[in-house]
C-alpha positions in Angstrom: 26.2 5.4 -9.9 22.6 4.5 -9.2 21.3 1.9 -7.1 20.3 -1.4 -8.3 16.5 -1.9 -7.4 15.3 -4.3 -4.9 11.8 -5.4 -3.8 12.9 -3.4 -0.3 14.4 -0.4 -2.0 11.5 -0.3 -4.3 9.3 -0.6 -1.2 11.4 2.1 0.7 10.6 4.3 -2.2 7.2 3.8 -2.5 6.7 4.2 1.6 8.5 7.7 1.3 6.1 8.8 -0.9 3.1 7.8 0.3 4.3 9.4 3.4 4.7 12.9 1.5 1.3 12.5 0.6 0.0 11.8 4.4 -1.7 14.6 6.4 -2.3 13.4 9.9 -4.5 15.3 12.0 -3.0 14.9 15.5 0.1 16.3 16.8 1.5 12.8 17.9 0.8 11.2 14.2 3.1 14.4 12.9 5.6 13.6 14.4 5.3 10.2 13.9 5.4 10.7 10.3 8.4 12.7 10.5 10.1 10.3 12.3 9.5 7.7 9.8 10.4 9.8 6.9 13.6 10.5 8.3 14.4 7.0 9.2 13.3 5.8 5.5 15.1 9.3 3.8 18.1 8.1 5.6 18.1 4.4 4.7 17.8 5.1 1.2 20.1 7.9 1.2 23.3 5.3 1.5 24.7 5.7 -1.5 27.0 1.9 -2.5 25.6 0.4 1.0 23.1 -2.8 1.0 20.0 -0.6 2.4 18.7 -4.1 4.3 21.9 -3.5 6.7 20.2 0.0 7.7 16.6 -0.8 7.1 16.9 -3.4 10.0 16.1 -0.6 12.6 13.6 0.2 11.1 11.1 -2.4 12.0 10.2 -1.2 15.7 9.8 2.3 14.3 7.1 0.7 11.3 5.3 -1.6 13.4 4.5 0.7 15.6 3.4 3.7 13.5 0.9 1.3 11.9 -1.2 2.1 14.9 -1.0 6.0 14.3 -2.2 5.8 10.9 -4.3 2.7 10.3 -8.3 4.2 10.9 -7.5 7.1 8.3 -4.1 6.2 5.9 -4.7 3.1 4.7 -2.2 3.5 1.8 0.3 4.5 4.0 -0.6 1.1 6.0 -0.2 -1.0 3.4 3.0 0.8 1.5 4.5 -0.1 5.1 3.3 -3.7 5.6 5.0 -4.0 2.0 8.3 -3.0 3.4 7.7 -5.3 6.7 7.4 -8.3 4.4 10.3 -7.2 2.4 12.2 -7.0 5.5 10.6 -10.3 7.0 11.7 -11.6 3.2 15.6 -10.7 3.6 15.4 -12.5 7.9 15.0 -9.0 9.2 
């Protein structure tokens, strides 16, 4: 049974592959990156669970990154400022 999409899933999606598609120079943005790919991989990997009650800890680990990536990934930037709002949207 597949998910129904929602503006966050949808955003979730779109955030996990922009962040395939992210080379960061610096050791520190790598692992970064991984980090936040796990943490969105693991949210949307809930099969029958409401991802908004998982993507909540996620907020801390998204605001933060912006600062690793905003000089040289904008896409990446703004596919996470998407999901921010979406999570801001929901009271998250």
């Amino acid at each position: 049974m597949s998910q129904s999409p929602t503006p966050l899933r949808d955003s979730l999606e779109n955030l996990r592959d922009r962040a395939a598609e992210t080379q960061p120079k610096s050791e520190q943005a790598k692992q970064v990156l991984a980090d936040l790919q796990a943490g969105v991989q693991a949210t949307l990997a809930r099969p029958g669970e409401p991802e908004a009650r998982h993507a909540h800890g996620l907020r801390e680990p998204l605001t933060s990154s912006i600062a690793h990536f905003e000089d040289e990934h904008a896409e990446l930037v703004l596919a996470i400022q998407v999901v921010l709002d979406n999570l801001s949207a929901i009271g998250l």
